[in-house]
C-alpha positions as CSV (number, residue, x, y, z in Angstrom):
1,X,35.5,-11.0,-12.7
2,X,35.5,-14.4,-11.3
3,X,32.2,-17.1,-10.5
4,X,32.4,-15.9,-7.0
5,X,32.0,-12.2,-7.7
6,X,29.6,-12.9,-10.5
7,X,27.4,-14.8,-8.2
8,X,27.0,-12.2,-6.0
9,X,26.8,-9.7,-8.5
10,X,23.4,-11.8,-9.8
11,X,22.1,-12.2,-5.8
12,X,22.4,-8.6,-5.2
13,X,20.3,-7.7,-8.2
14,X,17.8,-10.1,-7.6
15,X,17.3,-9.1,-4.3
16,X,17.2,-5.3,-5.3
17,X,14.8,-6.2,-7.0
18,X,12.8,-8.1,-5.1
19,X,13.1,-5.3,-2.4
20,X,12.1,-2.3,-5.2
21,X,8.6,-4.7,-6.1
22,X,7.9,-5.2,-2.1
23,X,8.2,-1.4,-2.1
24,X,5.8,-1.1,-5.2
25,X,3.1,-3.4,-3.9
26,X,3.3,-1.5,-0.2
27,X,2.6,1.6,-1.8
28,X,-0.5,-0.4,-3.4
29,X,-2.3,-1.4,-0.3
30,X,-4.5,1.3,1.5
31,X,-4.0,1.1,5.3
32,X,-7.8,2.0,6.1
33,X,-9.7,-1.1,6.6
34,X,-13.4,-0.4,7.2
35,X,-15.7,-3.5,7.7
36,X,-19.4,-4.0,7.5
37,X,-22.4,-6.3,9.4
38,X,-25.0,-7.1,7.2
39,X,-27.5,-9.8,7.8
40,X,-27.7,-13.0,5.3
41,X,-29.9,-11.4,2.9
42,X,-28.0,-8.1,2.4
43,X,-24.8,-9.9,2.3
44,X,-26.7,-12.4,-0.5
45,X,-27.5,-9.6,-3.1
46,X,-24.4,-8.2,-2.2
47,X,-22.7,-11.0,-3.0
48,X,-25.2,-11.8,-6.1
49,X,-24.7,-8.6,-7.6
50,X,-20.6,-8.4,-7.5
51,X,-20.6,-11.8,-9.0
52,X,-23.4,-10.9,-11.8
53,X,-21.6,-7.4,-12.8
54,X,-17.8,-9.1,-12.2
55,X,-16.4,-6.9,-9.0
56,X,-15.2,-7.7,-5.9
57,X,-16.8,-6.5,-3.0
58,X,-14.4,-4.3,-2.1
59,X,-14.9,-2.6,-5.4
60,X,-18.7,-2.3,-5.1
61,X,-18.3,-1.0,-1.5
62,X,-15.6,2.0,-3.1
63,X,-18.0,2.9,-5.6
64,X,-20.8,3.1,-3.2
65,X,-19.4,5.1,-0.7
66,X,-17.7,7.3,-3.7
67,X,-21.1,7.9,-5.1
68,X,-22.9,8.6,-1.6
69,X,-20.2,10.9,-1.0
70,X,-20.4,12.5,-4.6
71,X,-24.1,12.9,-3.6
72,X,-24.4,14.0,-0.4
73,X,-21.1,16.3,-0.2
């Protein structure tokens, strides 16, 4: 095997790789985007509270709407 081929060799794989974690991370991402209005002093203790218990927004919003859900079938 010369440079050449071994060169190519190495791109491929990276790239095969680099295609397999794109496919990985696309599986990740959830294609339903809700959004919310809130007025400044929702979107405060909204804010507040994420940062106090360490969650994103997104994350508090999940768990809210799981547990509403949970709750109210």
């Amino acid at each position: 095997m010369n440079q050449n081929e071994i060169i190519q060799r190495a791109r491929d794989e990276v790239l095969a790789e680099l295609s397999r974690r794109k496919q990985e991370r696309r599986k990740e991402y959830n294609t339903n985007v809700l959004s919310v209005r809130a007025n400044d002093e929702l979107a405060a203790k909204v804010r507040d509270y994420c940062k106090k218990n360490k969650v994103s927004t997104n994350q508090f919003f999940k768990t809210l709407l799981i547990n509403f859900f949970k709750n109210n079938g």
